[in-house]
C-alpha positions as CSV (number, residue, x, y, z in Angstrom):
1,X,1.9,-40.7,9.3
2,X,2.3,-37.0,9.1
3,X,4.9,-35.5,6.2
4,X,7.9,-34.3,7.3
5,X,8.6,-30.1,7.5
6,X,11.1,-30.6,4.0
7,X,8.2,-32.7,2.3
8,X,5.7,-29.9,3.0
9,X,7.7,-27.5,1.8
10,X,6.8,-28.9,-1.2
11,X,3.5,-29.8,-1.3
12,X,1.3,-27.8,-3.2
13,X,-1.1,-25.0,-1.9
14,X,-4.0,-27.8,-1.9
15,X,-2.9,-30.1,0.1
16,X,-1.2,-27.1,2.8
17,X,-4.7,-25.9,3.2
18,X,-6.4,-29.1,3.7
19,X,-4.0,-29.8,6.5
20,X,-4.4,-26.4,8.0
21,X,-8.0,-27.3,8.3
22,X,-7.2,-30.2,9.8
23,X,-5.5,-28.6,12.6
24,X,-1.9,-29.7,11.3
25,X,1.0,-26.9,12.6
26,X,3.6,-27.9,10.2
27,X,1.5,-27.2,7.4
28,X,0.4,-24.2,8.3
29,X,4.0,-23.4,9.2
30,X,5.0,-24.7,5.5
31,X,2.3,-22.2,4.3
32,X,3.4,-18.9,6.2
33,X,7.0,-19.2,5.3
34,X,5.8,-19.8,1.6
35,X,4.2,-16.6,1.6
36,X,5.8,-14.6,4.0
37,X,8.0,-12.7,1.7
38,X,5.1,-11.7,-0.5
39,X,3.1,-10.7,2.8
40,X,6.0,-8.2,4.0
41,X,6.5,-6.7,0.6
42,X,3.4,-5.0,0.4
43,X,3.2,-2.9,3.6
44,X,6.9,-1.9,2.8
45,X,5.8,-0.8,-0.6
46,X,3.4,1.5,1.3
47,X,6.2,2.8,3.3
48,X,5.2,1.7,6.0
49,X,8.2,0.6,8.9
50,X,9.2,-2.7,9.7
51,X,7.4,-2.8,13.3
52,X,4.4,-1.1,11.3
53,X,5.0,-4.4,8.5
54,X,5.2,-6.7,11.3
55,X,1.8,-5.5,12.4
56,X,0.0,-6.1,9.2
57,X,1.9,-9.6,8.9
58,X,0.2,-10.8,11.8
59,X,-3.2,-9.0,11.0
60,X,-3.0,-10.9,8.1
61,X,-2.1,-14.2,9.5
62,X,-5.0,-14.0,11.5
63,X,-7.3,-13.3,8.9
64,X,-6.3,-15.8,7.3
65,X,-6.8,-18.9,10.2
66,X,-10.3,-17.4,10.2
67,X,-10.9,-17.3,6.7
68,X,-8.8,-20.4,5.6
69,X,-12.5,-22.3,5.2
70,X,-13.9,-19.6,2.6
71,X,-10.9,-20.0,0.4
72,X,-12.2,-22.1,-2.3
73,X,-9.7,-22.2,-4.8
74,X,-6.1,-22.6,-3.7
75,X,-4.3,-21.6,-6.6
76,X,-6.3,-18.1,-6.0
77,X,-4.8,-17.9,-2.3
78,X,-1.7,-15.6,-3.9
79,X,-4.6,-13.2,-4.9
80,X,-6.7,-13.7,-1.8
81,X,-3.1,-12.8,0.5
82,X,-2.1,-9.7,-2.2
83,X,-5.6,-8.2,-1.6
84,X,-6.2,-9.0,2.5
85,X,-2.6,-7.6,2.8
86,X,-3.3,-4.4,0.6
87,X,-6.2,-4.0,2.8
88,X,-4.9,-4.1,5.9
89,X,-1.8,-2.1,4.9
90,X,-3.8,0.9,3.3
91,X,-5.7,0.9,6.6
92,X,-2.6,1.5,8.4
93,X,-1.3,3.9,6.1
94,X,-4.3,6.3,6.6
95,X,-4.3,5.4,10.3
96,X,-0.4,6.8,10.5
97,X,-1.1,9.7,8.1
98,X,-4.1,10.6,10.6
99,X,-1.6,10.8,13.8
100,X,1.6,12.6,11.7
101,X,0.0,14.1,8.9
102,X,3.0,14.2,7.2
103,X,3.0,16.1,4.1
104,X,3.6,13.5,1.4
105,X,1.6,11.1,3.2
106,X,-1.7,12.2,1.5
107,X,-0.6,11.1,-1.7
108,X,-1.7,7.1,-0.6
109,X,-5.2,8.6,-0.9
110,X,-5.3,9.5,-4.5
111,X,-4.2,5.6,-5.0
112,X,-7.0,4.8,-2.8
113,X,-9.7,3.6,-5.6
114,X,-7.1,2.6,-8.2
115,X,-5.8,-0.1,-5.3
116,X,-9.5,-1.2,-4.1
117,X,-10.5,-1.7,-8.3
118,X,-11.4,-5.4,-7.4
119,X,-10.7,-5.7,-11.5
120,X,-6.7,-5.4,-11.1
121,X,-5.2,-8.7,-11.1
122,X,-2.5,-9.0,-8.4
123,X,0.9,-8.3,-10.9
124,X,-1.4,-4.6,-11.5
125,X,-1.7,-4.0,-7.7
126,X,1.8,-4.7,-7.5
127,X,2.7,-2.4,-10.3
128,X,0.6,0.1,-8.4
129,X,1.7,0.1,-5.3
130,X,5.8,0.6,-6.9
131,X,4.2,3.5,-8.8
132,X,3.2,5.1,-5.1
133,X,6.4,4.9,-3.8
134,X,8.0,6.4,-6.5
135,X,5.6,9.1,-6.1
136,X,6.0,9.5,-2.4
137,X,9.8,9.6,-2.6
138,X,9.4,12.1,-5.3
139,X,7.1,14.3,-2.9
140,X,9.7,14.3,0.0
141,X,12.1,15.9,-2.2
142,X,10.7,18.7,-3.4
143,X,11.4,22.1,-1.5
144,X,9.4,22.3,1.6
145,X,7.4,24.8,0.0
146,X,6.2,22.8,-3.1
147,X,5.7,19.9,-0.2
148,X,2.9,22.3,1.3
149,X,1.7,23.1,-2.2
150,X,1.1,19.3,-3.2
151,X,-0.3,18.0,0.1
152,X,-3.1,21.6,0.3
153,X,-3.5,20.1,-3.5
154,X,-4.5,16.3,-2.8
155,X,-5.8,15.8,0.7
156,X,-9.4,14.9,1.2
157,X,-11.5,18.1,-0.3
158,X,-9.5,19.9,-2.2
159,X,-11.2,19.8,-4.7
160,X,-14.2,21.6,-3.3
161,X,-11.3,24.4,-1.7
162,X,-11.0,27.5,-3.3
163,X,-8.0,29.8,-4.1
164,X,-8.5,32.0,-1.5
165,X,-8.9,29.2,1.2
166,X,-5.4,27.5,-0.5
167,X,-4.0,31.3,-0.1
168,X,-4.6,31.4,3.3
169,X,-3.9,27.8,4.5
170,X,-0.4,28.5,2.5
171,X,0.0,31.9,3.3
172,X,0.6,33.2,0.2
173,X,-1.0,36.1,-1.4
174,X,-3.8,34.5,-3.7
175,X,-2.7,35.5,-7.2
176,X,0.8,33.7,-6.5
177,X,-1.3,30.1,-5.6
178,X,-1.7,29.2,-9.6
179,X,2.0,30.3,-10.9
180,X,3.3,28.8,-7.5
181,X,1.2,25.7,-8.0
182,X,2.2,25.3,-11.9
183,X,5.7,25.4,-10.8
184,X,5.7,22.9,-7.6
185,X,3.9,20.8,-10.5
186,X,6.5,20.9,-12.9
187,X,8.9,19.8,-10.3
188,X,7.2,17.0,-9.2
189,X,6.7,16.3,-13.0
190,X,10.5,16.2,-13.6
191,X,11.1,14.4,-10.6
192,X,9.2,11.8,-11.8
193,X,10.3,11.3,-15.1
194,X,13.3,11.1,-13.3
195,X,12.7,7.8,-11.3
196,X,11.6,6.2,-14.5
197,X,7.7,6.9,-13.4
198,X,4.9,5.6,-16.2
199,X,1.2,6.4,-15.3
């Protein structure tokens, strides 16, 4: 006789999994709304919007029905969903920074290998991803031109960009990139400490 929806609500990760692989709705029901909240937390800590969270929910869902037989140990599944869901929201962060190119949006990539360290434990990815928030909200408030300053400073190859180049994609004579850049810096410093930021 099958457990009632309340009683699986209840029953531990273990047994929910055993009777998803059985082909038992209810418990793969009990198991969805278990961890749904924790599922649609982590795209929103990206920034991403609620039809853009929705997306990855069910991305993740899926992923999960086809994965459900490699997950060995069930009290890891909280990791498992933390990591598939950071995944699959970081992949839809860059796709939405490639189509709006938004000027704070770049600053998700230099989070990129600090978020795909397969060392962090799930409360550190967490931490991480509150820590890019702050940072994006931070960005969009500085003047537009220390916006322009920030994203010329962190999108993919600056690095190998010289002043001259950062000069002309800002259009500013190229002596006034450093002070300009030192300043826009300072801001975004200050603005951090601000919103309670630690590195």
């Amino acid at each position: 006789m099958r457990r009632g929806a309340e009683t699986l609500k209840e029953a531990a990760d273990e047994e929910l999994l055993a009777r998803c692989m059985q082909g038992e709705a209810d418990a793969w029901d009990a198991l969805i709304d278990r961890y749904a909240a924790l599922i649609y937390s982590i795209p929103l800590k990206y920034g991403l919007s609620e039809p853009d969270a929705a997306d990855v929910f069910q991305a993740v869902c899926l992923t999960l029905i086809e994965k459900l037989h490699t997950i060995r140990t069930p009290r890891g599944l909280p990791a498992w969903i933390i990591t598939t869901t950071s995944r699959q929201s970081l992949s839809v962060a860059q796709s939405r920074r490639r189509e709006q190119r938004r000027s704070a949006s770049s600053v998700v990539a230099t989070h990129e290998n600090l978020l795909a360290d397969p060392d962090l434990l799930p409360e550190e990815e967490l931490l991480a991803l509150e820590r890019q928030r702050i940072v994006r909200a931070a960005v969009s408030k500085l003047p537009a031109n220390c916006r322009g300053v920030i994203d010329a400073l962190f999108t993919d190859g600056a690095l190998s960009t010289s002043y001259q180049q950062l000069a002309d994609q800002l259009g500013m004579p190229m002596n006034s990139v450093g002070p300009t850049r030192a300043r826009c810096l300072e801001r975004l410093r200050r603005a951090l400490v601000s919103a309670g930021y630690t590195p």
